[in-house]
DSSP file (Angstrom, degrees, kcal/mol; ACC not computed):
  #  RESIDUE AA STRUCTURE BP1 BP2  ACC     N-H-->O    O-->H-N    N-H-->O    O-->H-N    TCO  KAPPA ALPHA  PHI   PSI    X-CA   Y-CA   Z-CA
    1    1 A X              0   0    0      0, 0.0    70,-0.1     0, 0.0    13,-0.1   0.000 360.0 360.0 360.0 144.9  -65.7   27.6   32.8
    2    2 A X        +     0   0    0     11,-0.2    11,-0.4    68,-0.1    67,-0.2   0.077 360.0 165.3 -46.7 171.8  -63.9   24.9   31.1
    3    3 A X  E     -A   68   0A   0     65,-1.1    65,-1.3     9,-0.2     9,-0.2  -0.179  14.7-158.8-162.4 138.1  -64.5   24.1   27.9
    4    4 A X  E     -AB  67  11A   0      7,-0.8     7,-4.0    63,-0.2     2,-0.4  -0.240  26.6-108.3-105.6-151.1  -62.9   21.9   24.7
    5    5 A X  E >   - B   0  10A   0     61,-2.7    60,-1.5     5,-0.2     2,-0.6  -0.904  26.8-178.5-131.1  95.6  -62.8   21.4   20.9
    6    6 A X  E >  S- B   0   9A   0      3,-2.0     3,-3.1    -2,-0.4    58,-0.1  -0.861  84.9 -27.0-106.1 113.7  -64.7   17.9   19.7
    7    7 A X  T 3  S-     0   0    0     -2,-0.6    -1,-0.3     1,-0.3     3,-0.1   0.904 126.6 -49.8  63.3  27.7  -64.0   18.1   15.8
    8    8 A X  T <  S+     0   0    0     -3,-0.6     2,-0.5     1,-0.2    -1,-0.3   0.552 110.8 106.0  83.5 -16.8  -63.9   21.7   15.8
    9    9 A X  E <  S-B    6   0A   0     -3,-3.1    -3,-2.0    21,-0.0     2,-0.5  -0.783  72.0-105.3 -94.7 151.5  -66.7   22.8   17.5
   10   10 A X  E     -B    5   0A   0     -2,-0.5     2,-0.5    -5,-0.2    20,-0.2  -0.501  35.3-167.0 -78.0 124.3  -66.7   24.3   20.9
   11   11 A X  E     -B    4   0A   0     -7,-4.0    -7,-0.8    -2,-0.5    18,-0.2  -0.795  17.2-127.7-115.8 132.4  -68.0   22.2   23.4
   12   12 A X        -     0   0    0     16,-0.9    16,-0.4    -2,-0.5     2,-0.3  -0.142  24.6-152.0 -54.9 149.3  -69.1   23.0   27.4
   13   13 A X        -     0   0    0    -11,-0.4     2,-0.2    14,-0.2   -11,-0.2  -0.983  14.0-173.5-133.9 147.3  -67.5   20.8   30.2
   14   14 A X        -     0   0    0     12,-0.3    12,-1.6    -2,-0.3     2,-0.4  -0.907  11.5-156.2-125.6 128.3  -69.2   20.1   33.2
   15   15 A X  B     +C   25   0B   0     10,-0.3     2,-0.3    -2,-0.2    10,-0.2  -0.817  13.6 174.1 -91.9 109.7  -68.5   18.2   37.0
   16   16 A X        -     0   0    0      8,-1.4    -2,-0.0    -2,-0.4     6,-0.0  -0.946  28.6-118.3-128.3 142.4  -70.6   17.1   38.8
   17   17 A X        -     0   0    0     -2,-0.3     6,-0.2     6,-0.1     3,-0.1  -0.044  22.4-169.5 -86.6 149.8  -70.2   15.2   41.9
   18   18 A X        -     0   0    0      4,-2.9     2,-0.4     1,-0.3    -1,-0.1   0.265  55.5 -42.3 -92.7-130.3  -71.4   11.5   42.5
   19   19 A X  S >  S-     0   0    0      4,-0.1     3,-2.1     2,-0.0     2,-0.5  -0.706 112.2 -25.8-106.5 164.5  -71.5    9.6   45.9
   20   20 A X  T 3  S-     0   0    0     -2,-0.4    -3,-0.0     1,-0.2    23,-0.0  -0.466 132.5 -12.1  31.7 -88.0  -68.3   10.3   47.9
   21   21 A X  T 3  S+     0   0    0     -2,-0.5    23,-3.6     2,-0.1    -1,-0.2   0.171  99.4 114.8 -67.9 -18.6  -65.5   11.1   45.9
   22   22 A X  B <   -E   43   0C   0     -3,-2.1    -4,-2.9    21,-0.2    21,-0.2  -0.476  42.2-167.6-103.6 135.4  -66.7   10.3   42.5
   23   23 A X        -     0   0    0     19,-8.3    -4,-0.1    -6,-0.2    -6,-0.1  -0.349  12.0-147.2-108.5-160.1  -67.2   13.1   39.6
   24   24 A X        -     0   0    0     -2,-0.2    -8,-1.4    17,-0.2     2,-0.5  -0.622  12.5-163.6 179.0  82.6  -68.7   12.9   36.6
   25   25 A X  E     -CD  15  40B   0     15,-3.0    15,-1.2   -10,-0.2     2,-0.4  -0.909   4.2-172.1-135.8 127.2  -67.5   15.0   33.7
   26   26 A X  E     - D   0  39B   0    -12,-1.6     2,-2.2    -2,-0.5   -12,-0.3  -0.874  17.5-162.6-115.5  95.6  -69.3   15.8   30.4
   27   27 A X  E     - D   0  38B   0     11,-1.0    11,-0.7    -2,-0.4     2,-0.5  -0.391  30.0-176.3 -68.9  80.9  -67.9   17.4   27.4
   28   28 A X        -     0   0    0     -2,-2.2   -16,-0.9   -16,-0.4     9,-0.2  -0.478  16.6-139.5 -70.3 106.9  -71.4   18.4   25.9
   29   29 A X        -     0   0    0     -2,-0.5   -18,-0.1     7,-0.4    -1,-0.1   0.003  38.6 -89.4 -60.5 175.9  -71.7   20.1   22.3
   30   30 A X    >   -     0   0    0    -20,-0.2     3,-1.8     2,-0.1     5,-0.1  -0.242  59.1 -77.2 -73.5 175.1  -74.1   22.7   22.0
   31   31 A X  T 3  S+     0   0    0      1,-0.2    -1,-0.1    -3,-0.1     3,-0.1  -0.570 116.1  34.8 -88.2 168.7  -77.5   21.7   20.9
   32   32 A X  T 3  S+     0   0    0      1,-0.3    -1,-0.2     3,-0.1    -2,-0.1   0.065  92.4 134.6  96.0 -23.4  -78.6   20.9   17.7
   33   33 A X    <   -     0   0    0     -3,-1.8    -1,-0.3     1,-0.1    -4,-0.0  -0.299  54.4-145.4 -52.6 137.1  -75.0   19.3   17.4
   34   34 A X        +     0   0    0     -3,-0.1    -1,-0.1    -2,-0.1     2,-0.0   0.617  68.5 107.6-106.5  22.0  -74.7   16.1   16.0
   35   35 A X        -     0   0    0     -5,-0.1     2,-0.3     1,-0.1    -3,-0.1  -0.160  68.8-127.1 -48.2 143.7  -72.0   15.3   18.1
   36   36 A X        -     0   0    0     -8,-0.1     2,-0.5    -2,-0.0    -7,-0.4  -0.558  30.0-114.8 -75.7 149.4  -72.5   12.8   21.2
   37   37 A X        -     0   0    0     -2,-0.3     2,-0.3    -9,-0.2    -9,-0.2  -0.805  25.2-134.7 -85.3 133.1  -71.4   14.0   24.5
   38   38 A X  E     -D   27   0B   0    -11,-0.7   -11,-1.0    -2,-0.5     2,-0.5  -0.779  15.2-165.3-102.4 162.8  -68.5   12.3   26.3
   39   39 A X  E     -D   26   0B   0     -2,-0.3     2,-0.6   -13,-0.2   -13,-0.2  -0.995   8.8-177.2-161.9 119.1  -68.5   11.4   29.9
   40   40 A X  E     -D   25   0B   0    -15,-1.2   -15,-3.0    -2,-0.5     2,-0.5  -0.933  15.3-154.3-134.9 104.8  -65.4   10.5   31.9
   41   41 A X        +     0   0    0     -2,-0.6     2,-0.3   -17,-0.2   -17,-0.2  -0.739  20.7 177.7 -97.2 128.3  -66.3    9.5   35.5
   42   42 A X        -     0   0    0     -2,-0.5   -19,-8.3     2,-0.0     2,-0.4  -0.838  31.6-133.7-130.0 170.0  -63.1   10.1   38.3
   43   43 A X  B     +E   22   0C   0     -2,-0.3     2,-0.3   -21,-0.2   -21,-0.2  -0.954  54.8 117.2-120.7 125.3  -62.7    9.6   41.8
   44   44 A X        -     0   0    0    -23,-3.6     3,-0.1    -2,-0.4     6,-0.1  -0.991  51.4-138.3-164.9 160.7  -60.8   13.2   43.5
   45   45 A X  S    S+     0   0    0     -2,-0.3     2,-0.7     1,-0.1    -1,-0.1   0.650  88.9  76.1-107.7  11.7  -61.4   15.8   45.9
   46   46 A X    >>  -     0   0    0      1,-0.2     3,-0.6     3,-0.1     4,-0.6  -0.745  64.5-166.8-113.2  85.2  -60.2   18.2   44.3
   47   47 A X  H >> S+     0   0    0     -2,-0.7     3,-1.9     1,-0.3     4,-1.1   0.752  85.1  59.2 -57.3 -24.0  -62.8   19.4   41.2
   48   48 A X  H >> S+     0   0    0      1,-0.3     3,-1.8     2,-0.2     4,-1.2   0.951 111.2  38.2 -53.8 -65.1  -60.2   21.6   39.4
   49   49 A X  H <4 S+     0   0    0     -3,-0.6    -1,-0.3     1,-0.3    -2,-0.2   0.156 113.5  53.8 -96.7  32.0  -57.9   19.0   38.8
   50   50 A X  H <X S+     0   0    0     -3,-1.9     4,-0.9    -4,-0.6    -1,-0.3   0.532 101.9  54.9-122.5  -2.2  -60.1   16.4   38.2
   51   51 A X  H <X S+     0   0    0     -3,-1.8     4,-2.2    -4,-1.1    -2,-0.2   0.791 114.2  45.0 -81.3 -30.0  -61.8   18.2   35.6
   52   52 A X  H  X S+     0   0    0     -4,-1.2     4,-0.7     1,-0.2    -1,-0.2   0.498 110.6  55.5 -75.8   7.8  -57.8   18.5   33.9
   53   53 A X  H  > S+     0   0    0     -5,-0.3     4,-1.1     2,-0.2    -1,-0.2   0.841 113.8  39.7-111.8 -23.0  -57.2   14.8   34.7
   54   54 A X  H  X S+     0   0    0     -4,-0.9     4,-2.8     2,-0.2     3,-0.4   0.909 116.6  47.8 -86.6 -49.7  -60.5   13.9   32.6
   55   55 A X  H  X>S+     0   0    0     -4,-2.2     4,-2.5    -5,-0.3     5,-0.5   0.968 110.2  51.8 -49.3 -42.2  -59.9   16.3   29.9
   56   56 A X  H  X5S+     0   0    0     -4,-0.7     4,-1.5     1,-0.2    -1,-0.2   0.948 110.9  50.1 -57.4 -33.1  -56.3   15.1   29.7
   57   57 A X  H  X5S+     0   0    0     -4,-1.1     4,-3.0    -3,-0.4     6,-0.2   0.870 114.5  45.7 -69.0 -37.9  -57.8   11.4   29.3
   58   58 A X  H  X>S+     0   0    0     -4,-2.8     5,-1.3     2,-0.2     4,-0.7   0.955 108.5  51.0 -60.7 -59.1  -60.1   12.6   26.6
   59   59 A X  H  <5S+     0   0    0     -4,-2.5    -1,-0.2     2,-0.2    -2,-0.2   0.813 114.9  45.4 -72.7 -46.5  -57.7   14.4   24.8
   60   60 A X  H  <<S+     0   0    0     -4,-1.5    -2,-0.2    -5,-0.5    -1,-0.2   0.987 111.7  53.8 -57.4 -56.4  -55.1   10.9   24.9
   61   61 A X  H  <5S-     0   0    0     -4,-3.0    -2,-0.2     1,-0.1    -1,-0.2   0.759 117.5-124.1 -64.5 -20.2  -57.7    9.0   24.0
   62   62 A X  T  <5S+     0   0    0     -4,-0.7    -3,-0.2     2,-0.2    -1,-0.1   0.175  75.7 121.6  95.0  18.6  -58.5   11.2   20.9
   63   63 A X  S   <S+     0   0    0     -5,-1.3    -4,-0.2    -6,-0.2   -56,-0.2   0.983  78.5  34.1 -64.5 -59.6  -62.1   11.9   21.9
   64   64 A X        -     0   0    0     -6,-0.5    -2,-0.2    -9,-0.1   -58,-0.2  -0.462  62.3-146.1 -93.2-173.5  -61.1   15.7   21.8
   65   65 A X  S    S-     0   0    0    -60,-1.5     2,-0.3     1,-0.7   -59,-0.1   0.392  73.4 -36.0-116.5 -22.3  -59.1   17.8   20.1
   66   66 A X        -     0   0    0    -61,-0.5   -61,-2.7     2,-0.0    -1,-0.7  -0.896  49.8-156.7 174.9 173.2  -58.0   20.5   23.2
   67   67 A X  E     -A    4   0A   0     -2,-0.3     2,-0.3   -63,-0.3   -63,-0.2  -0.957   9.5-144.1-159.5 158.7  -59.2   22.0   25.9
   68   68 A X  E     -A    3   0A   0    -65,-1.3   -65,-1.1    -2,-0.3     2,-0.1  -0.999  17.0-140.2-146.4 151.5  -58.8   24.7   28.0
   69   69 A X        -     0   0    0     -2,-0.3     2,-0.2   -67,-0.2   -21,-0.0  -0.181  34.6 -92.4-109.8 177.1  -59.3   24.9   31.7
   70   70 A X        -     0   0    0    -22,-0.1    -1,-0.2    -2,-0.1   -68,-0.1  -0.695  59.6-107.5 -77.4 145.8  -60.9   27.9   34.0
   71   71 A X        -     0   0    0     -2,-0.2     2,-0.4     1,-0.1     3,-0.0  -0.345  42.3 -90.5 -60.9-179.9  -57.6   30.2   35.1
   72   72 A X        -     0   0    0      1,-0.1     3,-0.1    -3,-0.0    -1,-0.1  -0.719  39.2-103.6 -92.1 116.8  -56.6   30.0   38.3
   73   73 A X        -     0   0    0     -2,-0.4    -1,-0.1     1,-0.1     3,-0.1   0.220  46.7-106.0 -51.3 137.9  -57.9   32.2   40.9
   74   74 A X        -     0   0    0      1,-0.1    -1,-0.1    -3,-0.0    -3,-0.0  -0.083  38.4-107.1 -65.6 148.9  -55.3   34.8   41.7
   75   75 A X        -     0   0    0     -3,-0.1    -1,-0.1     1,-0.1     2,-0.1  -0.254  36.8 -94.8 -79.4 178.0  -53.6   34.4   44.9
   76   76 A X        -     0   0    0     -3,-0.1    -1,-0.1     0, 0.0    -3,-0.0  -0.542  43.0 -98.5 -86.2 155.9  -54.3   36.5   47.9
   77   77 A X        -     0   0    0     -2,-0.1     2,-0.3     1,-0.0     0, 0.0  -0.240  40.2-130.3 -50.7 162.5  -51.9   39.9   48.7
   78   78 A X        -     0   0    0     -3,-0.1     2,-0.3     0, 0.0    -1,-0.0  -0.639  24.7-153.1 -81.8 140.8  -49.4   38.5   51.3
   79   79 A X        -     0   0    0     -2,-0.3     2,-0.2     3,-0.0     3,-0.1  -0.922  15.2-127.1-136.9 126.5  -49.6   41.3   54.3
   80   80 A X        -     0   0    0     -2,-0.3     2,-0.1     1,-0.1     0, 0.0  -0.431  39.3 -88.8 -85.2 179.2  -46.6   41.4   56.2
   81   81 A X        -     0   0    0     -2,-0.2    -1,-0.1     1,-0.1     2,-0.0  -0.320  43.0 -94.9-102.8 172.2  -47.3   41.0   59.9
   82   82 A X        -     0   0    0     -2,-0.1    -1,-0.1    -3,-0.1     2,-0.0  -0.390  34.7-126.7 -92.1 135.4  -48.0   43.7   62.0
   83   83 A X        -     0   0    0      1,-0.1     2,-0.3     3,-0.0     3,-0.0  -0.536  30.8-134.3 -72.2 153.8  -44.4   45.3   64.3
   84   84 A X        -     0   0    0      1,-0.1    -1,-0.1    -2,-0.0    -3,-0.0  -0.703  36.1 -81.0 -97.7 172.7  -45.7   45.1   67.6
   85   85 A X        -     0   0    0     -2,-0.3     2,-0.4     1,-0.1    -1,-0.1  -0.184  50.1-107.3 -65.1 157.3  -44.8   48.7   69.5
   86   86 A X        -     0   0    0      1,-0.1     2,-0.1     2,-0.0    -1,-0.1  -0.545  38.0-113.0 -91.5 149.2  -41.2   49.0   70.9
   87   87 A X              0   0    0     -2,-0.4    -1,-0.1     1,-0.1     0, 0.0  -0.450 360.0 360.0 -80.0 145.4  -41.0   48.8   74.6
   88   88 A X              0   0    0     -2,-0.1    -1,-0.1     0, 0.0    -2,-0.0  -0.132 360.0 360.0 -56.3 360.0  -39.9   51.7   76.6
């Protein structure tokens, strides 16, 4: 899971999608915080990189202080393809 740094505490990020294209993504502090949440709505289809493209905007704008993103799922073995038998 995502998460950045608002003032020094660690804060949860979430996406969630709106109608068609449109996310919605909340860097929330924990509760009990007296931080505010921030909320950066993008249009993508892609949620990974729209979750970096709002965090990057947050982070320009100086609403955070950093973030860090989920890794990246490791890619699958490559299998080379199968000799067919040699003809006779």
């Amino acid at each position: 899971m995502a998460s950045a740094k608002v003032s020094g505490v660690q804060c949860r990020v979430t996406a969630d999608k709106d109608l068609g294209d449109s996310w919605a993504v909340a860097v929330l502090p924990p509760a009990g915080s007296p931080l505010a949440p921030r909320i950066v709505k993008l249009q993508g289809n892609d949620r990974a990189a729209v979750i970096k493209g709002a965090l990057t905007t947050l982070k320009a704008r100086g609403q955070i202080d950093s973030f860090e993103l989920d890794p990246a799922p490791p890619a699958p073995p490559v299998t080379p393809p199968a000799t067919p038998p040699a003809a006779t």
